[in-house]
C-alpha positions as CSV (number, residue, x, y, z in Angstrom):
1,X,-25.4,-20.6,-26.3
2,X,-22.4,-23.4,-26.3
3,X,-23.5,-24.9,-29.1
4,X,-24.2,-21.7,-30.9
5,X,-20.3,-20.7,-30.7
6,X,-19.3,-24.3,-31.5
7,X,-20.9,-24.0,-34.9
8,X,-19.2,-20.8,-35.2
9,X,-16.3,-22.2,-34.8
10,X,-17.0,-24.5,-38.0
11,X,-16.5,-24.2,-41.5
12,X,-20.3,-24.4,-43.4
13,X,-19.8,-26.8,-46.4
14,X,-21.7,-26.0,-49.4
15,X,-24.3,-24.9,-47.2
16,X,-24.6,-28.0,-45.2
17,X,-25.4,-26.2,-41.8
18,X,-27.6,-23.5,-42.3
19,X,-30.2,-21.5,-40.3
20,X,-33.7,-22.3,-41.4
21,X,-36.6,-19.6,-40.8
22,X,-40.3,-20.8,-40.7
23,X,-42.9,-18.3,-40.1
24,X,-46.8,-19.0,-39.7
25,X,-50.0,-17.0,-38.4
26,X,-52.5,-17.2,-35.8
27,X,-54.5,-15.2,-34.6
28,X,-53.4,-12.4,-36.2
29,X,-49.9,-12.9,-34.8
30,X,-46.9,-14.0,-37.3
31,X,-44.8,-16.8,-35.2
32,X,-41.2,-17.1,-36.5
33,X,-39.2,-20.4,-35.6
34,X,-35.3,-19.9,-36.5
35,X,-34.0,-23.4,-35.8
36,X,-29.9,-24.5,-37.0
37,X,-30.2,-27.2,-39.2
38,X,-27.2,-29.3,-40.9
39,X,-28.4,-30.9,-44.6
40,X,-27.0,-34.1,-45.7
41,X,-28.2,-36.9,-48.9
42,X,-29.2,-40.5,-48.0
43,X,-30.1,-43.1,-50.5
44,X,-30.3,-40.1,-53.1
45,X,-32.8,-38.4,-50.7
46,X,-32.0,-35.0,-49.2
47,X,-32.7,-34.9,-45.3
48,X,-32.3,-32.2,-42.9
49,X,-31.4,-33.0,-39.1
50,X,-32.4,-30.0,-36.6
51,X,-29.4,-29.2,-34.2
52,X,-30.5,-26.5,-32.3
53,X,-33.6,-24.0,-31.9
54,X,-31.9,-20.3,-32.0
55,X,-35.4,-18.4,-32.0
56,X,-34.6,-17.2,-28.3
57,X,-31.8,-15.2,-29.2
58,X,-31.5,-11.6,-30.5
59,X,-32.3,-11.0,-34.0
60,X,-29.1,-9.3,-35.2
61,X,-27.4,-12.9,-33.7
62,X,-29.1,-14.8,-35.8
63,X,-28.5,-12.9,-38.9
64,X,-25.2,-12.9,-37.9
65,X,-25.0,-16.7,-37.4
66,X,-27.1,-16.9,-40.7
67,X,-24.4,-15.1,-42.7
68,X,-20.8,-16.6,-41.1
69,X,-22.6,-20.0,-42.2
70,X,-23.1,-18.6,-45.6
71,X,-18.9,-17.3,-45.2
72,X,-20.1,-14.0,-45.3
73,X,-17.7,-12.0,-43.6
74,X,-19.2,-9.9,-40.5
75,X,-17.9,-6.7,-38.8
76,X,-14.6,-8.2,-36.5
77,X,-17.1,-9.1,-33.9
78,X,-18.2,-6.2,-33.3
79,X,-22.5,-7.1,-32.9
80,X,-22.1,-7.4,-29.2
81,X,-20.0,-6.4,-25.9
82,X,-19.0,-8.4,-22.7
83,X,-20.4,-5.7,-20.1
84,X,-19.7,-7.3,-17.3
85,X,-17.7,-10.7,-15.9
86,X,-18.8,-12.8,-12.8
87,X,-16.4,-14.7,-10.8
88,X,-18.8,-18.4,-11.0
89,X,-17.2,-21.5,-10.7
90,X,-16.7,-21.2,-6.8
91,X,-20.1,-20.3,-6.4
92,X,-21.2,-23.3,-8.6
93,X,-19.4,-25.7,-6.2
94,X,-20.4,-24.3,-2.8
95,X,-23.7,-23.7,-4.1
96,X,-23.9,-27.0,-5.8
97,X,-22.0,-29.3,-2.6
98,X,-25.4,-27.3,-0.7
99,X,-28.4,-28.2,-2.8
100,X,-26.7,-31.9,-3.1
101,X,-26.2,-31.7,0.8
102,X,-30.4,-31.1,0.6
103,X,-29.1,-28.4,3.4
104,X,-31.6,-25.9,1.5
105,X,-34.7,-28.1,2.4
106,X,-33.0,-28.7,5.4
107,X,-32.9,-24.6,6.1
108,X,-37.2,-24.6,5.1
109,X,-38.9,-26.6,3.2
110,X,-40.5,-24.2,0.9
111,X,-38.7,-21.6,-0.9
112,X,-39.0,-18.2,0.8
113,X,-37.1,-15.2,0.3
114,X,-35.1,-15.8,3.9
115,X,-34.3,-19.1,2.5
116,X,-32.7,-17.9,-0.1
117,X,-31.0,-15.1,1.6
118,X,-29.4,-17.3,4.3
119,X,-28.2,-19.7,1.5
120,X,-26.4,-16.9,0.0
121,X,-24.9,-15.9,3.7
122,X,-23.6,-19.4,4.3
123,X,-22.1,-20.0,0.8
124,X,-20.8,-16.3,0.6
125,X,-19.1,-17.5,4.3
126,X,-17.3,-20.5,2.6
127,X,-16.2,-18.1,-0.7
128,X,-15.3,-14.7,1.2
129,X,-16.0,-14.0,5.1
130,X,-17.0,-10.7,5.7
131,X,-19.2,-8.4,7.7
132,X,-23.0,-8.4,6.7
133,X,-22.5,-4.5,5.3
134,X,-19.7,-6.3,2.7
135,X,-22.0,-9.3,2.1
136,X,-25.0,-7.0,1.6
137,X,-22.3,-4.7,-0.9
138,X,-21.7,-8.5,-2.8
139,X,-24.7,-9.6,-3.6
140,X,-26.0,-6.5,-5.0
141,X,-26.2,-6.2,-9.2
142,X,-24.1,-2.9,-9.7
143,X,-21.4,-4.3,-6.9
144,X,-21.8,-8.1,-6.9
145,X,-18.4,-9.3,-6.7
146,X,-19.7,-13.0,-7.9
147,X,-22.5,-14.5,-9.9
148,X,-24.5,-15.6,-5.9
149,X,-26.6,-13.1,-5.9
150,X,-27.9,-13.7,-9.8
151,X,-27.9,-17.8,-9.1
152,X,-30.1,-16.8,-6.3
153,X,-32.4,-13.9,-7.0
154,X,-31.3,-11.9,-4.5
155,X,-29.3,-8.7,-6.3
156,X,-31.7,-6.2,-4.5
157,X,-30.6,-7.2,-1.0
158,X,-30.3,-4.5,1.6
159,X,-27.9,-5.2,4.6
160,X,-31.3,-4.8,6.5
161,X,-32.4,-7.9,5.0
162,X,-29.2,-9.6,6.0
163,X,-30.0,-9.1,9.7
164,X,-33.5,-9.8,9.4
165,X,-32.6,-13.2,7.7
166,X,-30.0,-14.0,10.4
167,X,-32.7,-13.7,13.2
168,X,-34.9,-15.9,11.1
169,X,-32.5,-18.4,10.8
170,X,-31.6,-18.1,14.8
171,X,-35.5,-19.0,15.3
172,X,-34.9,-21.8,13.4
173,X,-32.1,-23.4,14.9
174,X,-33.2,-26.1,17.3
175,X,-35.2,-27.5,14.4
176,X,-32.1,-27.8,12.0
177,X,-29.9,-28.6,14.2
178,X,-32.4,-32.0,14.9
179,X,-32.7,-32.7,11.5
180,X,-29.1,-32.9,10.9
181,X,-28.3,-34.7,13.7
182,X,-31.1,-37.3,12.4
183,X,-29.4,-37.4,9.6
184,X,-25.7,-38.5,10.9
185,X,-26.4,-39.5,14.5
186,X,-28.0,-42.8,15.3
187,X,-28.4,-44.5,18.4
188,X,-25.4,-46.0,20.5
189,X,-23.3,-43.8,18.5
190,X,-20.0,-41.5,19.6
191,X,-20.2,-37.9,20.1
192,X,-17.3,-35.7,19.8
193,X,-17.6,-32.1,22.0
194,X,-15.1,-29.2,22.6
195,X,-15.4,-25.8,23.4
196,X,-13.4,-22.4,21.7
197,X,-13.6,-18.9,22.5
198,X,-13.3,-16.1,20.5
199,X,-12.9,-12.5,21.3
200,X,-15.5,-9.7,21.2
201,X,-14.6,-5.7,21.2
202,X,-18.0,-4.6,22.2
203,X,-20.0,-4.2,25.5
204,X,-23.8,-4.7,24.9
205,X,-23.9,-8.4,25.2
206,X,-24.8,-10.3,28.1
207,X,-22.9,-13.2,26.5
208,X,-19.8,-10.9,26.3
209,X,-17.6,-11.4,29.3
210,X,-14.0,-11.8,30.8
211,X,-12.5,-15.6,30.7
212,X,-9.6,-17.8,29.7
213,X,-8.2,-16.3,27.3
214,X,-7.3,-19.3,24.0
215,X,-6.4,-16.8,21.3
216,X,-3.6,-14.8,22.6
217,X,-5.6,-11.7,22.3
218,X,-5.5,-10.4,26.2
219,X,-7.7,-7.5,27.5
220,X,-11.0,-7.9,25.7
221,X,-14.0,-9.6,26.5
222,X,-15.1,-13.3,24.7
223,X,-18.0,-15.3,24.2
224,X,-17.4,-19.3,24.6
225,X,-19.3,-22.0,22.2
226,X,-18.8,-25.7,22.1
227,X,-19.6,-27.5,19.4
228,X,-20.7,-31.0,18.7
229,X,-19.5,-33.6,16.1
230,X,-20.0,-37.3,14.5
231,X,-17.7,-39.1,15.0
232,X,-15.9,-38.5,11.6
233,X,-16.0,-34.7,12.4
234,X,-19.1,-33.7,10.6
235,X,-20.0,-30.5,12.7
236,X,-24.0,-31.4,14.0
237,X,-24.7,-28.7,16.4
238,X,-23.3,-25.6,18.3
239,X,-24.0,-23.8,21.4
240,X,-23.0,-20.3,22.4
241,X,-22.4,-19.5,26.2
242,X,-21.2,-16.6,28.1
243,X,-17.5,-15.8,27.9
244,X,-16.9,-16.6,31.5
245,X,-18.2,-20.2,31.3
246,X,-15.6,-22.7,32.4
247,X,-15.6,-25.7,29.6
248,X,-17.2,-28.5,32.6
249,X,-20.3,-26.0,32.7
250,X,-21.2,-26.6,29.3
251,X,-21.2,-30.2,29.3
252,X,-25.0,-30.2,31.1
253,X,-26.3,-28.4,28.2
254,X,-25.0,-30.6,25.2
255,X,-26.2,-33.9,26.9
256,X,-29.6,-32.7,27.5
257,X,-29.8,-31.7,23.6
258,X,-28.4,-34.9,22.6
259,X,-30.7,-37.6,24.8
260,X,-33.7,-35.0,25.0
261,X,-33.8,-33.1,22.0
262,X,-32.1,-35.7,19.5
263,X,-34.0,-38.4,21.4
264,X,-30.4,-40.5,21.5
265,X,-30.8,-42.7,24.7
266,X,-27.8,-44.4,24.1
267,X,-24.7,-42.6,23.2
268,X,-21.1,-42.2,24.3
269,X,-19.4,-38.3,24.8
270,X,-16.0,-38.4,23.8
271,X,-14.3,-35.1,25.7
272,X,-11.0,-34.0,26.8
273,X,-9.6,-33.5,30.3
274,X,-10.5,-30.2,30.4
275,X,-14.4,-31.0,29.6
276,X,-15.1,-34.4,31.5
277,X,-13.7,-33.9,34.8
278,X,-14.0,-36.0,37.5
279,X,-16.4,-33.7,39.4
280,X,-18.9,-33.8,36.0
281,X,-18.5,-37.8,36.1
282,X,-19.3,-38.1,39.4
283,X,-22.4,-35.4,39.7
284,X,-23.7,-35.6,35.8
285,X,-22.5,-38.9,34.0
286,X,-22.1,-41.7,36.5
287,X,-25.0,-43.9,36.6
288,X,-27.3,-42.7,33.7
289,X,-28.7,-45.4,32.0
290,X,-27.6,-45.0,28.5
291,X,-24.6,-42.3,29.1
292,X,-21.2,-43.2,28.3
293,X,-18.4,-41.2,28.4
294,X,-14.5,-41.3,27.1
295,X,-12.0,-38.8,28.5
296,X,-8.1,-38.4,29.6
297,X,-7.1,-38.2,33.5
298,X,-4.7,-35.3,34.2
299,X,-1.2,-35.8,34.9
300,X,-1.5,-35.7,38.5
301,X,-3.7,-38.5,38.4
302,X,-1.4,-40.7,37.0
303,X,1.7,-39.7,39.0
304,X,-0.6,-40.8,41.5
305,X,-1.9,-43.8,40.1
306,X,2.4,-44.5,39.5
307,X,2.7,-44.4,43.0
308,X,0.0,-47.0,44.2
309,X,2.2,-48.9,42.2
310,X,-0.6,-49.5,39.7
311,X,0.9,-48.3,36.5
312,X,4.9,-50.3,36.2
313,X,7.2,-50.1,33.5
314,X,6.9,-54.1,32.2
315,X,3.1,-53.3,31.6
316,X,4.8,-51.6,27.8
317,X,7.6,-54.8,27.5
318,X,5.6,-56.1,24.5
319,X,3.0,-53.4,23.5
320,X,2.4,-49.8,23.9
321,X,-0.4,-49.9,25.2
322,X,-2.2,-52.2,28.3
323,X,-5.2,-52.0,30.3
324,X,-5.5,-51.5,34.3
325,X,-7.9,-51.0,36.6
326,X,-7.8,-48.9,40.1
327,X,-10.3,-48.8,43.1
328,X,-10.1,-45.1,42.5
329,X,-12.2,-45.6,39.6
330,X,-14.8,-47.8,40.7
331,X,-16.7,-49.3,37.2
332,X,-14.4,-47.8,34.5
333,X,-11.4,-48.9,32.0
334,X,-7.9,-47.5,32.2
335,X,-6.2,-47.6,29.1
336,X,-2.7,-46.8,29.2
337,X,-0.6,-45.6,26.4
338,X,2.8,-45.4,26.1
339,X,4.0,-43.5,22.8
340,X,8.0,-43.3,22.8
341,X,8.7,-40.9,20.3
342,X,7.5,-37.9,22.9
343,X,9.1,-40.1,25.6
344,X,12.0,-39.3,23.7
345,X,11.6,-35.8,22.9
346,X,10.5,-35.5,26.8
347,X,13.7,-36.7,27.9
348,X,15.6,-34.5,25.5
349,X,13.9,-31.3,26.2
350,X,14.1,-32.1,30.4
351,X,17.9,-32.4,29.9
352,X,18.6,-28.8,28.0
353,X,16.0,-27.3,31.0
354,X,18.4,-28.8,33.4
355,X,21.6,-28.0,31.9
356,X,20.5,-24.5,31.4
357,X,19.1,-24.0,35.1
358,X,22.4,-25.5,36.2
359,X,24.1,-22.8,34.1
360,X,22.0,-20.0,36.2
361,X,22.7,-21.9,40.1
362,X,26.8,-22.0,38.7
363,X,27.1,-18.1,38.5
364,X,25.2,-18.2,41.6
365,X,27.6,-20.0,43.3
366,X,30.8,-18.5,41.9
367,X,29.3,-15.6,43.3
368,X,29.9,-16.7,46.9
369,X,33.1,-17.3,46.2
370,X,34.5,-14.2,44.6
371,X,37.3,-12.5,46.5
372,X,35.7,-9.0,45.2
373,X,32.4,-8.1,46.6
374,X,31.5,-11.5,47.1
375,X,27.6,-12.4,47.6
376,X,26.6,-13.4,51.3
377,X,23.9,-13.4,53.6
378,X,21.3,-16.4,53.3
379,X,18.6,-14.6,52.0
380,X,20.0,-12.8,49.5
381,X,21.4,-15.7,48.3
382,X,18.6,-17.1,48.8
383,X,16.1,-14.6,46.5
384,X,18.9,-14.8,43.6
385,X,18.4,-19.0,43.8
386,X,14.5,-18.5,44.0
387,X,14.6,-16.3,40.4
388,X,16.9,-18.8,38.7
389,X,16.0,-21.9,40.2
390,X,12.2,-21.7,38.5
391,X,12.8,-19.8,35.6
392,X,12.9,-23.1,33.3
393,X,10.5,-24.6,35.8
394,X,12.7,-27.2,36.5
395,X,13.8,-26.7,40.3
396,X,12.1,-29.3,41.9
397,X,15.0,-31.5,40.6
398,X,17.4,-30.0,42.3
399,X,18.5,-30.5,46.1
400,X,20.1,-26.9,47.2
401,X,22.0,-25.9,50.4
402,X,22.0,-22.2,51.2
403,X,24.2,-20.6,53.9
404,X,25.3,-17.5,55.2
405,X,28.7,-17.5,52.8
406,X,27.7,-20.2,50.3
407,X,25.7,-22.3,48.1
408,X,25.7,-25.6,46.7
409,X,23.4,-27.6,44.5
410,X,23.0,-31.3,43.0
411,X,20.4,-33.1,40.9
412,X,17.7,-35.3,42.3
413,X,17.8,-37.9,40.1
414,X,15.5,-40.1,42.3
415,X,12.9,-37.4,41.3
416,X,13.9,-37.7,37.4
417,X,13.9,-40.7,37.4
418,X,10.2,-40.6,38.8
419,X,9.8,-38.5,36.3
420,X,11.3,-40.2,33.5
421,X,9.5,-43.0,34.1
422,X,6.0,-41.7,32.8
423,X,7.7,-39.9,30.0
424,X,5.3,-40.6,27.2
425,X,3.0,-41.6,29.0
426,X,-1.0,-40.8,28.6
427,X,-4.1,-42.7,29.9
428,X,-8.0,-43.3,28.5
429,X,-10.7,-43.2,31.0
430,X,-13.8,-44.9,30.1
431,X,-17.2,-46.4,31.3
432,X,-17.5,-47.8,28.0
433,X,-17.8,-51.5,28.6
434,X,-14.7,-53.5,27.0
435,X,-17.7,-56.2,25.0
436,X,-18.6,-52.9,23.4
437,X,-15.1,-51.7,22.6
438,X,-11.7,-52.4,22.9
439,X,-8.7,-50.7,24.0
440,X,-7.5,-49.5,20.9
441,X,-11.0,-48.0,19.4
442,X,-11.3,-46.4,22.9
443,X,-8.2,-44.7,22.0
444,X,-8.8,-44.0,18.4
445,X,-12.2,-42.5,19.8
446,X,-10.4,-39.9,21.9
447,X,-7.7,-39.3,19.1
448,X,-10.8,-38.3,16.9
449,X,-11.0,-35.2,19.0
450,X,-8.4,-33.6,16.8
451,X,-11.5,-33.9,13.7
452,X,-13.1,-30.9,16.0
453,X,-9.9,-28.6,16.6
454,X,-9.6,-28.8,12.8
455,X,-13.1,-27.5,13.0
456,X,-12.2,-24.7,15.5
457,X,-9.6,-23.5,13.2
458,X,-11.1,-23.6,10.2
459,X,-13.9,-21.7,11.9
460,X,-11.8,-19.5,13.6
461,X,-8.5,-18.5,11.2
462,X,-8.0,-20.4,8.1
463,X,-11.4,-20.5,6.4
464,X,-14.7,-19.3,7.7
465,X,-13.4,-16.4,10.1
466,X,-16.2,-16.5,12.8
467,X,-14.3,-12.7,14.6
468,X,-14.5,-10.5,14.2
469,X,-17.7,-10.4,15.8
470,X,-20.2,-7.0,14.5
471,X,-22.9,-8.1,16.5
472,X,-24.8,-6.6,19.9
473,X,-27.8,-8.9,20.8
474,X,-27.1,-11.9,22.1
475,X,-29.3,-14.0,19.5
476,X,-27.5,-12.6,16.5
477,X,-24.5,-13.9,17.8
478,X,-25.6,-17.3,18.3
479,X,-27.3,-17.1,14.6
480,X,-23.9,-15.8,13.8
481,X,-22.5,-18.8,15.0
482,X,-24.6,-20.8,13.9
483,X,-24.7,-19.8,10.4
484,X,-20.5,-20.4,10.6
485,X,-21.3,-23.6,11.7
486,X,-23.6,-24.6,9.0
487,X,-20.8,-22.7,6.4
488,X,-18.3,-25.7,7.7
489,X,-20.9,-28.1,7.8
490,X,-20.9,-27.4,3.7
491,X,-16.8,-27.1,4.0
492,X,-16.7,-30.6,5.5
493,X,-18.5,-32.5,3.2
494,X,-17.0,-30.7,0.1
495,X,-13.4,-31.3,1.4
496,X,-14.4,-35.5,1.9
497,X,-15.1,-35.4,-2.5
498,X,-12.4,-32.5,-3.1
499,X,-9.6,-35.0,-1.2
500,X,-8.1,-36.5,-4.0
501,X,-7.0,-33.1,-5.9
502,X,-6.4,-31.2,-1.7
503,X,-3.0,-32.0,0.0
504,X,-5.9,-33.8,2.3
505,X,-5.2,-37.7,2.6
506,X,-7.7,-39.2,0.6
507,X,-6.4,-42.9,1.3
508,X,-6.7,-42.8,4.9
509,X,-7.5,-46.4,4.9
510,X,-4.6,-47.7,3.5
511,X,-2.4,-45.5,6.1
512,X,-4.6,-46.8,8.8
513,X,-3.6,-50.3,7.8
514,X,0.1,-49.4,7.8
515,X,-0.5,-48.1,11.2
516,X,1.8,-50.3,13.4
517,X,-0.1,-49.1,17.0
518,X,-3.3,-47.1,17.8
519,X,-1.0,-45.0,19.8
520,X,1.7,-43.9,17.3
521,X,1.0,-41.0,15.0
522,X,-1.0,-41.9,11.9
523,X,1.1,-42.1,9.0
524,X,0.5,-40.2,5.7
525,X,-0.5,-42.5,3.0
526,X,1.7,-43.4,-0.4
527,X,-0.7,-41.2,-2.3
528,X,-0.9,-38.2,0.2
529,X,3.0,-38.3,0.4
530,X,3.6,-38.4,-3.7
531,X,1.1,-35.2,-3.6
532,X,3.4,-33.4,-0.5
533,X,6.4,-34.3,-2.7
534,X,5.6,-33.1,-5.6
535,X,2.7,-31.2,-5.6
536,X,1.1,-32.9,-7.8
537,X,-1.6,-35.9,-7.9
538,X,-0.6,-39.4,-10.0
539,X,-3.0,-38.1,-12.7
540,X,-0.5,-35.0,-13.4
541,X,-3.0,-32.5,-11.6
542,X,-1.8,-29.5,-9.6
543,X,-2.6,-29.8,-6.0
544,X,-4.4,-27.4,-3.9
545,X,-5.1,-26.1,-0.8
546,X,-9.4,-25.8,0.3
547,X,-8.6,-22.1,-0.3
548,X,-6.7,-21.9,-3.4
549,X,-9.2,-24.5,-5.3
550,X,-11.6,-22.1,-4.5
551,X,-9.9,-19.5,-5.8
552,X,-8.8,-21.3,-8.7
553,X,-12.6,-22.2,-9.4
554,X,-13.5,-18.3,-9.1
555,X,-11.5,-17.4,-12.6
556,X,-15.2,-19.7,-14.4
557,X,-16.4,-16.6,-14.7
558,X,-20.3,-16.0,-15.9
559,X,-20.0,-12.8,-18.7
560,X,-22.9,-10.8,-19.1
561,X,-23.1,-10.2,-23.0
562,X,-24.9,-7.2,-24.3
563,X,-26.1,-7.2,-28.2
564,X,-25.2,-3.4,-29.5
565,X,-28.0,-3.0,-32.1
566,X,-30.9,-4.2,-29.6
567,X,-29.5,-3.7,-25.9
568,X,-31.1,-7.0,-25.3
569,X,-28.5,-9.2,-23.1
570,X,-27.9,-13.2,-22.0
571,X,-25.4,-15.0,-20.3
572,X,-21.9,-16.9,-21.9
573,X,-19.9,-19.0,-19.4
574,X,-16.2,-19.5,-19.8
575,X,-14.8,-22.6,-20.5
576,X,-13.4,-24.8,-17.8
577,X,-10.3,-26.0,-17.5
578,X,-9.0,-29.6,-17.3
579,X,-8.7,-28.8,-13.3
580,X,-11.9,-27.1,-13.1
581,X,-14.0,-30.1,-14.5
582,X,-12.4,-32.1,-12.3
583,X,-13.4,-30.5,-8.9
584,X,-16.8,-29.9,-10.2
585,X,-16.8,-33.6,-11.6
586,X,-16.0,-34.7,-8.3
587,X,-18.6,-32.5,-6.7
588,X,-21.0,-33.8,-9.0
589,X,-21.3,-30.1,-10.2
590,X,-22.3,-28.8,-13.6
591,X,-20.5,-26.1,-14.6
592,X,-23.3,-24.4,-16.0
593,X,-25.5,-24.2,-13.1
């Protein structure tokens, strides 16, 4: 149909490109082949070169196309009408980033209606989040809201389906969850895991219960679901828990799927504080053959290690970062890193707590000392001291002296300076042995954490929306979850090609190399800072957001043309713009999928 409109768009010269009709008879049956042909003389011969084979459109098109060659004037266009116009270049992408992906074979092997169905619910999840009733509402013909349900097959969906689909794709979990982690987990490899929480406003679930609350949102019930990573971030497997779960308890769980399930024997969890405690080491990690393990001590723990006299400030007189060891860790690395920019803002932010708790213990003590109803009686003074003292939870630096008819304070700047000291200050535990790797990629390693809280929130807020939660049996929300999961497993990969035209950093090697330490921030990039400045990319392209691409992508529309004299009807797709071939370019997408 492109090239029919291109050769519309050209003048015919002395009847060069015309439409040729053959007809010829079989079987009682007259065939008629309508192909566009353009006429031309060589060496005094006249030849004819076929261009295009028109004989599957409409009949009143061809005439049409037949006469504007001719430069017959036609009726202003009139022949057909655009009926109906199909948001399709963000479907093309997502759709496209999945098949290439192989995520569909990955899903089932045949095609299947469910297969189908649960590729349109994890690519409508990247496009447009929304309850299965919405979805169901999208995909239909009369309501789509985008050209999925047509790319798929699947415009006579009924939200019935939907939940029958996500229950299929529950069942089938543990399998794809394997294959995937065949796919970007090998052996002796790292293993990135956290754990989220999101809220839930029902009751039926046995998953739905009362814990700590991450979100803010106090009052309600939540379920808890950790999920595990490569160790460039690609999301490989999730695992919903009830909301009461403390983050330790899950830890079990995720190792047995990844030695037992995966088969990994070797491999190395990368967790935070909160996740690999020393309780976990000691009763689930320590001495298993093939289990390593990189996590962060608490603060206490190192205060304590500072005084053993084990961590000292000339261990940072040259570098940032230096490795101990203690008896209270018996087989592991201590990797200690100082970074000074915090250090700095520590020190800053301890002195304007002071200062202002000083303010609060001064009108306290000019309060003793009024002529006029001044305040007295230890305890009184006392209780007043007790509310302002902690309410910049500051008052253990402070020495105070309370009597019957007065009150004094001073600083403890022994205890600041204690204080100070570790300002900055973070530490790497690790049973990773140091031939295996060194200081700084055991630090790096933990850093990478940060690849999963980006995962968190783009499951959680910015893209894929995993709440609110509509469902009531405890398998449909770990399908639910799941099927999110799969969404940003799609996301992830799309947003690795998609960097160079995203305010992502798509040179991250080059500000790796710039990096002066493993411990300081990682610097932006020349390329990623010319896009933040101007908004722009050094090929003059307008820089987006995951979101706003998307967006951007959904004006390709699909139009659904419908020929007046014959009611019959086919498809036209809108021309892309010089941004819109260049995300699908560098998706490897055609347009006209």
């Amino acid at each position: 149909m492109l090239i029919v409109c291109y050769y519309l768009s050209m003048p015919s010269r002395d009847g060069a490109v015309h439409v040729a009709t053959t007809k010829r008879a079989y079987k009682d049956r007259v065939y008629e082949t309508h192909l566009l042909r353009r006429s031309y003389r060589e060496g005094g011969k006249v030849k004819h070169q076929t261009l295009g084979n028109l004989s599957h459109l409409p009949p009143d098109l061809i005439d049409t196309i037949r006469r504007r060659l001719r430069g017959e004037q036609t009726s202003g266009g009139g022949q057909w009408d655009i009926v109906r116009t199909l948001p399709h270049g963000h479907v093309a992408a997502v759709l496209g980033a999945l098949r290439d992906l192989g995520l569909d074979r990955v899903l089932g092997s045949r095609s299947s209606r469910e297969r189908d169905l649960a590729i349109g619910m994890i690519v409508a999840r990247v496009i447009n989040p929304a309850s299965k009733l919405a979805t169901a509402r999208a995909f239909k013909d009369e309501t789509a809201s985008t050209s999925l349900s047509l790319e798929l097959g699947i415009q006579d969906v009924q939200e019935r389906e939907l939940y029958e689909t996500l229950d299929w794709l529950g069942k089938r979990r543990r399998r794809i969850e394997t294959k995937l982690a065949k796919k970007h987990l090998a052996d002796g490899t790292l293993v990135l895991y956290d754990v989220s929480g999101s809220y839930y406003t029902g009751r039926q679930s046995s998953l739905v219960k009362f814990g700590y609350q991450r979100d803010g949102k106090r009052g309600v019930p939540r379920i808890v679901y950790g999920l595990l990573c490569s160790a460039e971030g690609c999301p490989i497997a999730v695992e919903v828990f009830a909301g009461n779960t403390a983050d330790p308890a899950t830890l079990g769980v995720q190792i047995s799927k990844v030695r037992r399930r995966f088969g990994i024997q070797r491999v190395v969890f990368v967790g935070d504080r909160g996740m690999i405690t020393s309780k976990r080491i000691d009763e689930e990690l320590r001495d298993v053959d093939g289990l390593d393990w990189i996590t962060a001590p608490r603060a206490d723990n190192i205060r304590l290690l500072a005084s053993k006299g084990v961590i000292e400030a000339s261990l940072f007189d040259k570098r940032n970062l230096a490795e101990v060891n203690s008896p209270d860790y018996p087989g592991e690395r201590l990797v200690l890193c100082r970074n000074p920019l915090p250090a700095d803002e520590r020190a800053r932010k301890r002195n304007e707590l002071l200062a202002a708790t000083e303010k609060l213990l001064d009108a306290i003590a000019a309060a003793t000392r009024r002529t006029k109803r001044p305040l007295r009686g230890a305890g009184k003074i006392g209780l007043r001291v007790g509310k302002s003292r902690d309410r910049f939870k500051v008052g253990k630096h402070f020495v105070l002296e309370i009597g019957e008819a007065s009150f004094s304070y001073r600083r403890d700047e022994k205890k600041i300076a204690e204080e100070a000291a570790l300002d900055g200050l973070y530490m790497i535990r690790t049973s990773v042995e140091a031939e295996t790797m060194s200081s700084e990629q055991v630090v790096r390693a933990y850093k990478d954490l940060a690849k999963v809280e980006r995962a968190f929130r783009s499951l959680k807020t910015v893209d894929l929306k995993v709440r609110p939660i509509y469902h009531w049996l405890d398998a449909r929300i770990r399908a639910h979850v799941f099927m999110c999961m799969l969404s940003y497993y799609v996301e992830w990969h799309m947003r690795k090609k998609l960097a160079p035209i995203l305010f992502d950093d798509h040179q991250r090697a080059e500000a790796e190399h710039q990096r002066k330490s493993i411990v300081a921030p990682a610097p932006r990039s020349s390329a990623a800072t010319r896009k933040d400045q101007r908004k722009r990319t050094d090929g003059d392209e307008p820089v987006h957001s995951f979101q706003t691409l998307l967006d951007d992508l959904g004006t390709l529309a699909k139009n659904r043309v419908r020929v007046r004299s014959s009611s019959e009807e086919f498809f036209v797709l809108t021309k892309p713009t010089a941004p819109q071939s260049r995300a699908l370019t560098l998706l490897g997408v055609s347009h006209t999928l």
